[in-house]
C-alpha positions in Angstrom: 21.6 -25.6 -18.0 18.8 -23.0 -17.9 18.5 -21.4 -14.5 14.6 -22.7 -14.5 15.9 -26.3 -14.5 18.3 -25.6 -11.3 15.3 -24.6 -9.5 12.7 -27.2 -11.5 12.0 -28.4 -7.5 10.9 -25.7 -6.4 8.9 -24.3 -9.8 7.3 -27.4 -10.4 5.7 -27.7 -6.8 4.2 -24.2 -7.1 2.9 -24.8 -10.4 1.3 -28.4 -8.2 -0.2 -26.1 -5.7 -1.9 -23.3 -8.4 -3.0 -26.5 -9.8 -4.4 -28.1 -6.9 -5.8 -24.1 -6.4 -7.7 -24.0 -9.8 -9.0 -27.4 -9.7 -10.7 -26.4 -5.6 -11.9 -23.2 -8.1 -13.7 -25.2 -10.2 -15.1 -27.7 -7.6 -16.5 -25.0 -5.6 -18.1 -23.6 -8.6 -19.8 -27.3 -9.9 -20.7 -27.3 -6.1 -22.8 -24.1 -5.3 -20.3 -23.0 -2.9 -20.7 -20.0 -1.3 -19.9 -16.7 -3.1 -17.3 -16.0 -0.3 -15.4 -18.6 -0.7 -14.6 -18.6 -4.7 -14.1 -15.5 -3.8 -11.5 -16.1 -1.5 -10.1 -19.5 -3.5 -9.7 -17.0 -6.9 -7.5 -14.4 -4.4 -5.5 -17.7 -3.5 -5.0 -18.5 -6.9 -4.1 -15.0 -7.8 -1.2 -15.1 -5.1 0.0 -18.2 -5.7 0.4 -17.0 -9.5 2.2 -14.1 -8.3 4.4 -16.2 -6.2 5.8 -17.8 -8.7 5.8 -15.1 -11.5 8.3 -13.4 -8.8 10.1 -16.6 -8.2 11.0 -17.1 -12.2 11.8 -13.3 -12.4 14.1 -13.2 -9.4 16.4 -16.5 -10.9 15.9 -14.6 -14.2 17.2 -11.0 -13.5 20.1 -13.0 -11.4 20.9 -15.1 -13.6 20.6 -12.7 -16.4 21.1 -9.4 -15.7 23.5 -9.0 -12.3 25.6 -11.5 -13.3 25.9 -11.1 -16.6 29.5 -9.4 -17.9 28.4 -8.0 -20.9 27.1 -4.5 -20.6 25.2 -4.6 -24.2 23.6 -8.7 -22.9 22.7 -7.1 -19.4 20.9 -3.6 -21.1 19.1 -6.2 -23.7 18.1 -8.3 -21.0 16.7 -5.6 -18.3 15.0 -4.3 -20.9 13.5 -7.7 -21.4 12.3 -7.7 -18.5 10.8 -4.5 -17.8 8.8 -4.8 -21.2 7.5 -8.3 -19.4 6.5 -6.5 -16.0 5.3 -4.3 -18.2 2.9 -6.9 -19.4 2.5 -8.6 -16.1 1.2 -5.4 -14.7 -0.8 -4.4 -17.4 
């Protein structure tokens, strides 16, 4: 079983809220609202993306990379990830 689906819970209810978080987005846009406060929804929609981005890549180097025996698997897989941060950050 992947390590995404032990945790499918907790993923799936972030992915609700940054959901819920884009949708406010775009009502406040159709609405007028004030420039303040899309502002301030697309900084909660930026966290909450983060949030989970860390969630998936903590299971994932744990799952991974720590626990994984094979020194060749664990090298291939961190450098997985760093060319996805990488990415992420970029």
């Amino acid at each position: 079983m992947s390590h995404v689906n032990q945790n499918k819970s907790r993923v799936t209810s972030r992915v609700r809220r940054l959901k819920g978080q884009l949708d406010a987005l775009e009502r406040a846009l159709e609405g007028d609202a004030d420039c303040l406060d899309v502002l301030t929804q697309a900084a909660a929609i930026r966290g909450a993306s983060q949030g989970l981005m860390v969630e998936l890549l903590g299971d994932h180097l744990r799952q991974h990379v720590v626990a994984e025996k094979d020194e060749a698997v664990r090298e291939s897989e961190a450098d997985h990830v760093l060319q996805l941060v990488k990415r992420y950050l970029g």
